[in-house]
PDB file of N, CA, C and O in Angstrom:
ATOM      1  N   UNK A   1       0.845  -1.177   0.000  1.00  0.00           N
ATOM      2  CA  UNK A   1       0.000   0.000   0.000  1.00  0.00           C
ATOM      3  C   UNK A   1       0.888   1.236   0.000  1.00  0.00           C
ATOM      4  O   UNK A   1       1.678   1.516   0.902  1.00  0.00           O
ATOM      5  N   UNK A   2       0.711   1.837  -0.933  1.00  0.00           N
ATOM      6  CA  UNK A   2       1.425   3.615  -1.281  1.00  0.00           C
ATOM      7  C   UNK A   2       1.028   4.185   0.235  1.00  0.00           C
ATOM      8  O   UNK A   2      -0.141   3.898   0.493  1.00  0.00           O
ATOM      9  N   UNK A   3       1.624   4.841   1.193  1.00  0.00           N
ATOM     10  CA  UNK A   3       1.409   5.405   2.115  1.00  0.00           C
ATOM     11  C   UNK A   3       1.049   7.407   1.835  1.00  0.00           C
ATOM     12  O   UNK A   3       1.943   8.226   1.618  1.00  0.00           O
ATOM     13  N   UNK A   4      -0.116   7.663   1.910  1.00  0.00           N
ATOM     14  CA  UNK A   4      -0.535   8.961   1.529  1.00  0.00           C
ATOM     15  C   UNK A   4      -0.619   9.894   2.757  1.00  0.00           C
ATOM     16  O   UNK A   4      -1.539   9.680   3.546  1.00  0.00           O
ATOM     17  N   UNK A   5       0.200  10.858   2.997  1.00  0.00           N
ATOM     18  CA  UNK A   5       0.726  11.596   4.028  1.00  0.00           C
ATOM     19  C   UNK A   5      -0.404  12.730   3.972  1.00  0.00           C
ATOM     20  O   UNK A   5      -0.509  13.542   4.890  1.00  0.00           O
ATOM     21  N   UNK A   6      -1.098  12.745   3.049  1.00  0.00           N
ATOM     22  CA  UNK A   6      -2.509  13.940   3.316  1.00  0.00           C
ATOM     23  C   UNK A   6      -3.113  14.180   4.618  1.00  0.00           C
ATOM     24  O   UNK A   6      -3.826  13.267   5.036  1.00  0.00           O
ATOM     25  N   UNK A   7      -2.940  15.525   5.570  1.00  0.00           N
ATOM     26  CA  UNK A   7      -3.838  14.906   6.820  1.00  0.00           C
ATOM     27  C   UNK A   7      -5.410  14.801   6.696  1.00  0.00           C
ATOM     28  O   UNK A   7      -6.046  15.359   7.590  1.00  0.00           O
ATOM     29  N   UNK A   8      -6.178  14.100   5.611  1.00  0.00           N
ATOM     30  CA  UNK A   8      -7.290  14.057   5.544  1.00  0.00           C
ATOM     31  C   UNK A   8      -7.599  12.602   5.637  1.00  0.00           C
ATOM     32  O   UNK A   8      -8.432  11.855   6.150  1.00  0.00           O
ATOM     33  N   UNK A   9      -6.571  12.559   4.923  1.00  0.00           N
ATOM     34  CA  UNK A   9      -6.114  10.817   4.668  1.00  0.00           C
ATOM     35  C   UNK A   9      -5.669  10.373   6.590  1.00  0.00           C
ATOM     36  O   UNK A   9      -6.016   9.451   7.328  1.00  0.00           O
ATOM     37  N   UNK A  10      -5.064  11.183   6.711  1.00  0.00           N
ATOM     38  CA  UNK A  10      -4.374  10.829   7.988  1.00  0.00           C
ATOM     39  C   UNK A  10      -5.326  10.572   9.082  1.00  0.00           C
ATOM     40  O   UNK A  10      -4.932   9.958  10.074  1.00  0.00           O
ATOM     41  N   UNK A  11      -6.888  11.101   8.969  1.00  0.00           N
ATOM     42  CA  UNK A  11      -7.713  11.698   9.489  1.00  0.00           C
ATOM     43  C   UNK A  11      -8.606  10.242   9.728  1.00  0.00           C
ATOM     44  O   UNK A  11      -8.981   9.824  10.823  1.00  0.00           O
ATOM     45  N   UNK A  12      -8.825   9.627   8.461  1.00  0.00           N
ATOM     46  CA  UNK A  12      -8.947   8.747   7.945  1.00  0.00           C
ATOM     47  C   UNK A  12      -8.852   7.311   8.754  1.00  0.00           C
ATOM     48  O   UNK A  12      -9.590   6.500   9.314  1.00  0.00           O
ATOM     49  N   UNK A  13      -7.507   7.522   8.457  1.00  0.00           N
ATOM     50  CA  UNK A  13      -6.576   6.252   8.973  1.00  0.00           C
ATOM     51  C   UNK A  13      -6.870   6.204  10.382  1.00  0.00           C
ATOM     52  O   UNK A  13      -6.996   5.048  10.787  1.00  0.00           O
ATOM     53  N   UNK A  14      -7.011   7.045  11.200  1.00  0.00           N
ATOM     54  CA  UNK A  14      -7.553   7.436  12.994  1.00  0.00           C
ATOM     55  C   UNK A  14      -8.055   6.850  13.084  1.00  0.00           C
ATOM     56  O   UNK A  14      -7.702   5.927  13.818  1.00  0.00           O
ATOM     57  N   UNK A  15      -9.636   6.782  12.304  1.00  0.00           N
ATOM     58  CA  UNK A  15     -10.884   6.449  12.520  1.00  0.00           C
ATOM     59  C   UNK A  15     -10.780   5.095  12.245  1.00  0.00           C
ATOM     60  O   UNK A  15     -11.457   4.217  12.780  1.00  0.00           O
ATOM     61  N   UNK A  16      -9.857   4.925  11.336  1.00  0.00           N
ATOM     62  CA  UNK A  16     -10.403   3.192  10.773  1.00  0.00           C
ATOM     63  C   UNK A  16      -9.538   2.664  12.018  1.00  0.00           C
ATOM     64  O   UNK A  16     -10.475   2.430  12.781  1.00  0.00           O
ATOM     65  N   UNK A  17      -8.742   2.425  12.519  1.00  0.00           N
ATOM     66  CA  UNK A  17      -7.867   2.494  13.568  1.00  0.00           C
ATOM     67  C   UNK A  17      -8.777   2.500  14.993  1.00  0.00           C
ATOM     68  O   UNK A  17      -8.946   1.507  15.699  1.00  0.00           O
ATOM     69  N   UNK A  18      -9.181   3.496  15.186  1.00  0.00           N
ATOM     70  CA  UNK A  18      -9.828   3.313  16.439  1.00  0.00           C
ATOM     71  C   UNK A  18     -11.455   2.672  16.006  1.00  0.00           C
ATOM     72  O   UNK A  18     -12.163   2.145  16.865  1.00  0.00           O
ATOM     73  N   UNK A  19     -11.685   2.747  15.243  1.00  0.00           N
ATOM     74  CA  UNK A  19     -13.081   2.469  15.158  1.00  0.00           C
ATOM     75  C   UNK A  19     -13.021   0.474  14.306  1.00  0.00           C
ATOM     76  O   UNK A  19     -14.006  -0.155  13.920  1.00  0.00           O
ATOM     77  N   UNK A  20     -11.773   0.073  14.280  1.00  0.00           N
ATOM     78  CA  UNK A  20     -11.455  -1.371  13.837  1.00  0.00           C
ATOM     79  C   UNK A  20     -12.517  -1.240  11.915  1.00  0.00           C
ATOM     80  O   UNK A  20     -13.447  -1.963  11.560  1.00  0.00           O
ATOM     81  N   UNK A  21     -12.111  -0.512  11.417  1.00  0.00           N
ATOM     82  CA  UNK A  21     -12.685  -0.742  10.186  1.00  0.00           C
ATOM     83  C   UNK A  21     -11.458  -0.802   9.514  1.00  0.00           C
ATOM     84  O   UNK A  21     -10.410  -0.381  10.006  1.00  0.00           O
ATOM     85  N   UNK A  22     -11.566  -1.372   8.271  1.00  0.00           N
ATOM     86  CA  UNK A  22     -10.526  -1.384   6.546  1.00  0.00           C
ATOM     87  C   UNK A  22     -10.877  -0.806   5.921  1.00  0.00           C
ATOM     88  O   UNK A  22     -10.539  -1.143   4.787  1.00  0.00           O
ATOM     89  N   UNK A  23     -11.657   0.300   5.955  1.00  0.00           N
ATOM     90  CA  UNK A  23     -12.000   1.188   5.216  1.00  0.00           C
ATOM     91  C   UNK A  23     -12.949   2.755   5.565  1.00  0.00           C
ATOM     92  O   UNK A  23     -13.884   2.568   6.343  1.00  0.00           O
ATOM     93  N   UNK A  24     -12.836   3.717   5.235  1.00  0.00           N
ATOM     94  CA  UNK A  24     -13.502   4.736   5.977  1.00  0.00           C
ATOM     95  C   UNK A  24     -13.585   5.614   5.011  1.00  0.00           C
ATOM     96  O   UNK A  24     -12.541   5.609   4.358  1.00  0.00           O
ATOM     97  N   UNK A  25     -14.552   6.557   4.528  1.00  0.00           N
ATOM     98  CA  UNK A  25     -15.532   7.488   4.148  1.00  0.00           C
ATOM     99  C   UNK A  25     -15.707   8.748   4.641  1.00  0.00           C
ATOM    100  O   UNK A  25     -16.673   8.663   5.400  1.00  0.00           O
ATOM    101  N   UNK A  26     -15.348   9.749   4.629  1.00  0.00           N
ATOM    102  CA  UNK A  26     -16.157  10.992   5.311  1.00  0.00           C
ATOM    103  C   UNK A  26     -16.215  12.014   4.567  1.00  0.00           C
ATOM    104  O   UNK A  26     -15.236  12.528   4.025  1.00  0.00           O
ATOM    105  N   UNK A  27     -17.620  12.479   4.459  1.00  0.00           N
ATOM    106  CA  UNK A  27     -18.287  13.328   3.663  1.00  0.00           C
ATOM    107  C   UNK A  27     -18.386  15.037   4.648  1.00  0.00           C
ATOM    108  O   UNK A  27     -19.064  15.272   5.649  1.00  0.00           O
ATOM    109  N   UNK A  28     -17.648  15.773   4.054  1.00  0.00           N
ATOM    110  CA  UNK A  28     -17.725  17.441   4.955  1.00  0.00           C
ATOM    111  C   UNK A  28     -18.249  17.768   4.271  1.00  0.00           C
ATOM    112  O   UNK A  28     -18.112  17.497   3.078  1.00  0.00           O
ATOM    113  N   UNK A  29     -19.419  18.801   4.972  1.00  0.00           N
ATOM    114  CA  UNK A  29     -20.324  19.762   4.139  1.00  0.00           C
ATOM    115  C   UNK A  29     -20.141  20.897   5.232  1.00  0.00           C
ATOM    116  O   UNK A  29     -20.138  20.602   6.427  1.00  0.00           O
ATOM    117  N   UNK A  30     -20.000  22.098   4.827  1.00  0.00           N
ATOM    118  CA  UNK A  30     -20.096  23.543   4.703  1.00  0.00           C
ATOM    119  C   UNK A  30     -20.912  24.225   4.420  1.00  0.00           C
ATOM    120  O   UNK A  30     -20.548  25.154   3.699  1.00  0.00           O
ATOM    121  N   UNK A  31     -22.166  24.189   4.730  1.00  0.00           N
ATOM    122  CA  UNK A  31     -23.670  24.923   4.138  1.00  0.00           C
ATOM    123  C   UNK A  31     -22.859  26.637   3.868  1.00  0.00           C
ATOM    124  O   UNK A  31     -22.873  27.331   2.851  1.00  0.00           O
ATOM    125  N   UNK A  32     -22.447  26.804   4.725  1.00  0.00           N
ATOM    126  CA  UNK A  32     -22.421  28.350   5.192  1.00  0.00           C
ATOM    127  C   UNK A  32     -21.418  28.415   3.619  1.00  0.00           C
ATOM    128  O   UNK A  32     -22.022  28.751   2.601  1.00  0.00           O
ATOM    129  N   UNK A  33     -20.280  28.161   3.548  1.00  0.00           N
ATOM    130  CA  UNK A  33     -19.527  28.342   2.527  1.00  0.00           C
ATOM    131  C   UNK A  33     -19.269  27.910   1.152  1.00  0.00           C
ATOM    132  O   UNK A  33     -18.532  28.229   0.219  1.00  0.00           O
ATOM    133  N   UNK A  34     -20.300  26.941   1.445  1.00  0.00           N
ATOM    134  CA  UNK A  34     -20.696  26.231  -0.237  1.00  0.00           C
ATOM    135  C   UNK A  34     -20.133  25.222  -0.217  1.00  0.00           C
ATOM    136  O   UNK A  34     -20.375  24.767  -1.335  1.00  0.00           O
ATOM    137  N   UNK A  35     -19.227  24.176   0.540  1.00  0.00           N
ATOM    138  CA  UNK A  35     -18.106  23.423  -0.037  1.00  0.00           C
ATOM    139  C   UNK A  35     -19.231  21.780   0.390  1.00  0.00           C
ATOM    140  O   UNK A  35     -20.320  21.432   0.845  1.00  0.00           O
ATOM    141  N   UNK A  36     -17.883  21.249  -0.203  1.00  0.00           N
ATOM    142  CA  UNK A  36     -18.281  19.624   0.125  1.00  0.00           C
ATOM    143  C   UNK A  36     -17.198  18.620  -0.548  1.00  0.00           C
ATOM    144  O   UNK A  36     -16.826  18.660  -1.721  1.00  0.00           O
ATOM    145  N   UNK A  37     -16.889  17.959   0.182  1.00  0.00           N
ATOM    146  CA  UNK A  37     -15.372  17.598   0.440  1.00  0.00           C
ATOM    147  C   UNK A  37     -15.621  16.007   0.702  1.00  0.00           C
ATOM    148  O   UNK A  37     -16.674  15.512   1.103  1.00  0.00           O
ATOM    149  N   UNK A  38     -14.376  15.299   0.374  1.00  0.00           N
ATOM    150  CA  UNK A  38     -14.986  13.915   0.700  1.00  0.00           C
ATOM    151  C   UNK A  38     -13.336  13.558   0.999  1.00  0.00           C
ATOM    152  O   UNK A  38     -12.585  14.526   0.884  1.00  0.00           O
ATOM    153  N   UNK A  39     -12.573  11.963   1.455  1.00  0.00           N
ATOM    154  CA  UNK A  39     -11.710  11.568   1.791  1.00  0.00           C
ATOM    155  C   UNK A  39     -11.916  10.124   2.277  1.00  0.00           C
ATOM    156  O   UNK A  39     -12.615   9.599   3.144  1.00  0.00           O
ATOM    157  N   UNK A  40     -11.176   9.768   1.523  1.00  0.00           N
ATOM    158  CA  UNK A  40     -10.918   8.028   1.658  1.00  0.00           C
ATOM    159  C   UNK A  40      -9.735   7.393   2.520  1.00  0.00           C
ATOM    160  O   UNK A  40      -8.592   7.827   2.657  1.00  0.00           O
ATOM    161  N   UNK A  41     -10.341   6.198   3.088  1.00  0.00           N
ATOM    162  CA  UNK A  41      -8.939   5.213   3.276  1.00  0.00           C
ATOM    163  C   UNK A  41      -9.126   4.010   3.305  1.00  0.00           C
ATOM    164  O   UNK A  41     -10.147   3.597   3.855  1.00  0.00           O
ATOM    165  N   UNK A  42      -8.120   3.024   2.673  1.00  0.00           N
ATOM    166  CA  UNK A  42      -8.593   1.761   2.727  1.00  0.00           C
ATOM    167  C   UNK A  42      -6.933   1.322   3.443  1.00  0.00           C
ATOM    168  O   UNK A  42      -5.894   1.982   3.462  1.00  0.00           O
ATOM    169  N   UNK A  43      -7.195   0.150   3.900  1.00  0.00           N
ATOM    170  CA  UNK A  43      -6.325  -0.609   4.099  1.00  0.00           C
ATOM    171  C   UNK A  43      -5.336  -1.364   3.801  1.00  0.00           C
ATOM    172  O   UNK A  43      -4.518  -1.886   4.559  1.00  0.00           O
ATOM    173  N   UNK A  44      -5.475  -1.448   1.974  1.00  0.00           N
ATOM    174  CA  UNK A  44      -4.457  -2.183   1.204  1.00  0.00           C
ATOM    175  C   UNK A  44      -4.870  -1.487   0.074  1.00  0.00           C
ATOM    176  O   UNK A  44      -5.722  -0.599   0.119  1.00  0.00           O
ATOM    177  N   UNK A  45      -4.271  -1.871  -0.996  1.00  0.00           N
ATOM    178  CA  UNK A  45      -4.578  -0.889  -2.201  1.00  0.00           C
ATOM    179  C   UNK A  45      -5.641  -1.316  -3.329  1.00  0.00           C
ATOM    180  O   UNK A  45      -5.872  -0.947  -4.481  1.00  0.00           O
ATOM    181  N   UNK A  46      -6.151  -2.224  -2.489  1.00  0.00           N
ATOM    182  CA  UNK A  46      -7.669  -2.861  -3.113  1.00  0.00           C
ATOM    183  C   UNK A  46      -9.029  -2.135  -2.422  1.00  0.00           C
ATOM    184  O   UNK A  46     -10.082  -1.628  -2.807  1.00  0.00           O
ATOM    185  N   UNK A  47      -8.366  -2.398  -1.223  1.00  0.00           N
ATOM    186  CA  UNK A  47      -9.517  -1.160   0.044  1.00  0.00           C
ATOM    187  C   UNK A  47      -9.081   0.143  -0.266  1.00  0.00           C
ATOM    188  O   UNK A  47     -10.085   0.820  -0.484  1.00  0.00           O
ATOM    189  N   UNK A  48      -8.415   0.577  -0.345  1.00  0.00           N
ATOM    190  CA  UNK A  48      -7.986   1.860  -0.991  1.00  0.00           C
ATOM    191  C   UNK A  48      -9.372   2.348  -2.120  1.00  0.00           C
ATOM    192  O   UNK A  48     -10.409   2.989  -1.948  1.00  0.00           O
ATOM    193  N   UNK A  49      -8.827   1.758  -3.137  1.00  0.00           N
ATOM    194  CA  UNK A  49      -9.254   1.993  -4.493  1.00  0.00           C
ATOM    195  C   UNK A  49     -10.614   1.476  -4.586  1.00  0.00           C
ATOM    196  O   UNK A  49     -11.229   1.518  -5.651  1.00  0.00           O
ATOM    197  N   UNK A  50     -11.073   1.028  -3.600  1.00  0.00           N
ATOM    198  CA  UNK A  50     -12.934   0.921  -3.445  1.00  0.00           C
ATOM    199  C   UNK A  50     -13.023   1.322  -2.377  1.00  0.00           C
ATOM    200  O   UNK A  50     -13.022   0.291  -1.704  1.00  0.00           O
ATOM    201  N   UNK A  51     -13.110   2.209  -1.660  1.00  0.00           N
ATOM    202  CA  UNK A  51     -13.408   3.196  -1.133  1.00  0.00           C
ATOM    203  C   UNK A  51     -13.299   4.556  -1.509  1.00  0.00           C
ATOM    204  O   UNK A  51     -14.025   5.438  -1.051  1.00  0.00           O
ATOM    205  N   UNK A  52     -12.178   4.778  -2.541  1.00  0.00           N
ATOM    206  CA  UNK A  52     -11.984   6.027  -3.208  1.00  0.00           C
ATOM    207  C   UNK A  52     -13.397   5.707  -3.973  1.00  0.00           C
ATOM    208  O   UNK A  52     -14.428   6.261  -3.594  1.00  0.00           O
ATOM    209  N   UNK A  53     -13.393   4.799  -5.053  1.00  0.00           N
ATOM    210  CA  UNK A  53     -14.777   4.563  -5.737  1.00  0.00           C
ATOM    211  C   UNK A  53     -16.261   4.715  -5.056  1.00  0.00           C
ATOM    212  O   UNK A  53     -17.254   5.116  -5.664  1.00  0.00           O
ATOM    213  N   UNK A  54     -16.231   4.382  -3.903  1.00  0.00           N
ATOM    214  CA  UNK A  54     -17.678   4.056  -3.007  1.00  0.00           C
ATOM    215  C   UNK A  54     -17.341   6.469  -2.853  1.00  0.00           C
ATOM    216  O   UNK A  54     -18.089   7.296  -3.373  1.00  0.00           O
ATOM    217  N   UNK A  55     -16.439   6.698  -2.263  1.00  0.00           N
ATOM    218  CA  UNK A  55     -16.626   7.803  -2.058  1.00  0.00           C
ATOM    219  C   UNK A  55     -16.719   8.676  -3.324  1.00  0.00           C
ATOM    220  O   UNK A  55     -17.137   9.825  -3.178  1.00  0.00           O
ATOM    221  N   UNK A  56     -16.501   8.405  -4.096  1.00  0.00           N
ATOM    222  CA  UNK A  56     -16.494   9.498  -5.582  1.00  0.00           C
ATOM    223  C   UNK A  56     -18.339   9.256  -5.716  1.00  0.00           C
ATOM    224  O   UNK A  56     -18.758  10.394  -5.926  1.00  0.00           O
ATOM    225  N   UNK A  57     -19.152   8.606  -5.694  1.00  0.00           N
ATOM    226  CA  UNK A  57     -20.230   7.740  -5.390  1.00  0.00           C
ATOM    227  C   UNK A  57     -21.234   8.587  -4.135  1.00  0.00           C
ATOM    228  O   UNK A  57     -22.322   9.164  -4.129  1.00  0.00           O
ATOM    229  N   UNK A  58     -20.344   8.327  -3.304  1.00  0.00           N
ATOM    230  CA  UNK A  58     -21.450   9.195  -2.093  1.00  0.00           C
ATOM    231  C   UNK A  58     -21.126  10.338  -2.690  1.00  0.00           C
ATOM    232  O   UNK A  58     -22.082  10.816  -3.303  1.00  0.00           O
ATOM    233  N   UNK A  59     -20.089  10.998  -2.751  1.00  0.00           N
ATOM    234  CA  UNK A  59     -19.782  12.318  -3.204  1.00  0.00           C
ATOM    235  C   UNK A  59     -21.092  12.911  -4.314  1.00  0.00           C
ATOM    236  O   UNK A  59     -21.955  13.709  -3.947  1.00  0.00           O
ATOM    237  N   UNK A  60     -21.014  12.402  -5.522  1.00  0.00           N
ATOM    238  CA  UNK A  60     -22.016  12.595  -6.377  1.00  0.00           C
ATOM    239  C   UNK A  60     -23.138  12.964  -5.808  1.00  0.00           C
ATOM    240  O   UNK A  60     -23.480  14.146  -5.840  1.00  0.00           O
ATOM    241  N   UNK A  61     -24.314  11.468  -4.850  1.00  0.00           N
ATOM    242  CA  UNK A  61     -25.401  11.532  -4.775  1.00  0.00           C
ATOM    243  C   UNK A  61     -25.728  12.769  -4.007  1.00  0.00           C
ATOM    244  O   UNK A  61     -26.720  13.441  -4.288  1.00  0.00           O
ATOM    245  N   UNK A  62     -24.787  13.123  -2.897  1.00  0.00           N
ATOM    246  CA  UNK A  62     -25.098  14.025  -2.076  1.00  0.00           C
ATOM    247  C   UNK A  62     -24.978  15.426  -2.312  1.00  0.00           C
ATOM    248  O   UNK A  62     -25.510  16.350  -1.696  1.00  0.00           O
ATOM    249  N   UNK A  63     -23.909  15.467  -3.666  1.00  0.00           N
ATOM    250  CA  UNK A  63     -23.720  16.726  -3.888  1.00  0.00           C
ATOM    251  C   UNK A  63     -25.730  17.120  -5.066  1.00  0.00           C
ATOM    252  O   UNK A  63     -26.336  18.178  -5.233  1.00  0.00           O
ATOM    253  N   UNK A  64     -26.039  15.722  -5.539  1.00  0.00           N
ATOM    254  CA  UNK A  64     -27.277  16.227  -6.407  1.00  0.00           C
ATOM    255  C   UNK A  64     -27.708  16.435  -5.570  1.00  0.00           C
ATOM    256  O   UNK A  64     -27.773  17.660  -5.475  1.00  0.00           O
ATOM    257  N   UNK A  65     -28.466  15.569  -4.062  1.00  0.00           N
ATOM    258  CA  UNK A  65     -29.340  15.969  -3.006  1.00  0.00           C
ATOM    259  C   UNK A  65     -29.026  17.292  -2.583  1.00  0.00           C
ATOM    260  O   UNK A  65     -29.887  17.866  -1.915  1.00  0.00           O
ATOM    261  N   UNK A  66     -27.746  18.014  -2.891  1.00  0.00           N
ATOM    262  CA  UNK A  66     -27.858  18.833  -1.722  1.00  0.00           C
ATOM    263  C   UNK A  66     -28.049  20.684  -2.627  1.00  0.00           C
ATOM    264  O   UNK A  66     -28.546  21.730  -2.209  1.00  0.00           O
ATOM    265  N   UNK A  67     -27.344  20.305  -4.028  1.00  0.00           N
ATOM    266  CA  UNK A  67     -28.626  21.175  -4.781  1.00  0.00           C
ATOM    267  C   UNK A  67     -29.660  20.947  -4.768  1.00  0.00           C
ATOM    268  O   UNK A  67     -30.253  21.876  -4.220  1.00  0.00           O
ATOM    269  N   UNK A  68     -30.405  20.076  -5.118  1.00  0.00           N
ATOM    270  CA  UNK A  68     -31.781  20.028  -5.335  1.00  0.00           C
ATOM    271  C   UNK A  68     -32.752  20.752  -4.212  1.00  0.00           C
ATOM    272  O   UNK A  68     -33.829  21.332  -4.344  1.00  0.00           O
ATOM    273  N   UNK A  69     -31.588  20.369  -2.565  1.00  0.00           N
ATOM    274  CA  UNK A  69     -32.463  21.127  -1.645  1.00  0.00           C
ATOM    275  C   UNK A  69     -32.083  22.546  -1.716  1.00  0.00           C
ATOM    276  O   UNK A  69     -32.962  23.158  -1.111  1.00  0.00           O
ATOM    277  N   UNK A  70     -31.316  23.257  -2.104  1.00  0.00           N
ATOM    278  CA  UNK A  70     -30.554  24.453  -2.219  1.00  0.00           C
ATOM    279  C   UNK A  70     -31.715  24.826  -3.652  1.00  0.00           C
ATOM    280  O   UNK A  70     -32.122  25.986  -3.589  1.00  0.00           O
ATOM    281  N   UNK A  71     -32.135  24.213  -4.580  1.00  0.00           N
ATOM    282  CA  UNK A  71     -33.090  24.746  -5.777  1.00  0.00           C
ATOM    283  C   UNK A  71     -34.399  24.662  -5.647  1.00  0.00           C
ATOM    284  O   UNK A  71     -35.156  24.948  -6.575  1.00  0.00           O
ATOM    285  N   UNK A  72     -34.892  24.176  -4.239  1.00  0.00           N
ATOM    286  CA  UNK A  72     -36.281  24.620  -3.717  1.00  0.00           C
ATOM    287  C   UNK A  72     -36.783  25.961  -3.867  1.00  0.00           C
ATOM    288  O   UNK A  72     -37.896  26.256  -3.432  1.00  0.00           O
TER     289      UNK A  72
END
């Protein structure tokens, strides 16, 4: 596994770590400033690279949900 020194990634790695998962997800949203941000980690470079996928994925759906509620 490529070791990725990002602290988002790093952020990541915590959670899967303390929380005993191989893989972890987290979706930031920023109403106030517009943003929305996502960050992966997997455990080997198979968990890696499907979790980057599962998150490019949540990323999408939530970014349509979250115009659609913003185009009410």
């Amino acid at each position: 596994m490529a070791w990725n020194p990002h602290p988002k990634v790093a952020d990541c790695r915590e959670i899967a770590r303390k929380w005993g998962k191989r893989q972890v997800i987290i979706v930031g949203i920023d109403e106030i400033a517009g943003t929305l941000e996502v960050a992966t980690y997997g455990n080997s470079r198979t968990q890696c690279a499907d979790a980057r996928h599962l998150g490019d994925i949540a990323y999408e759906a939530i970014a349509r949900a979250w115009k659609e509620k913003r185009d009410d």
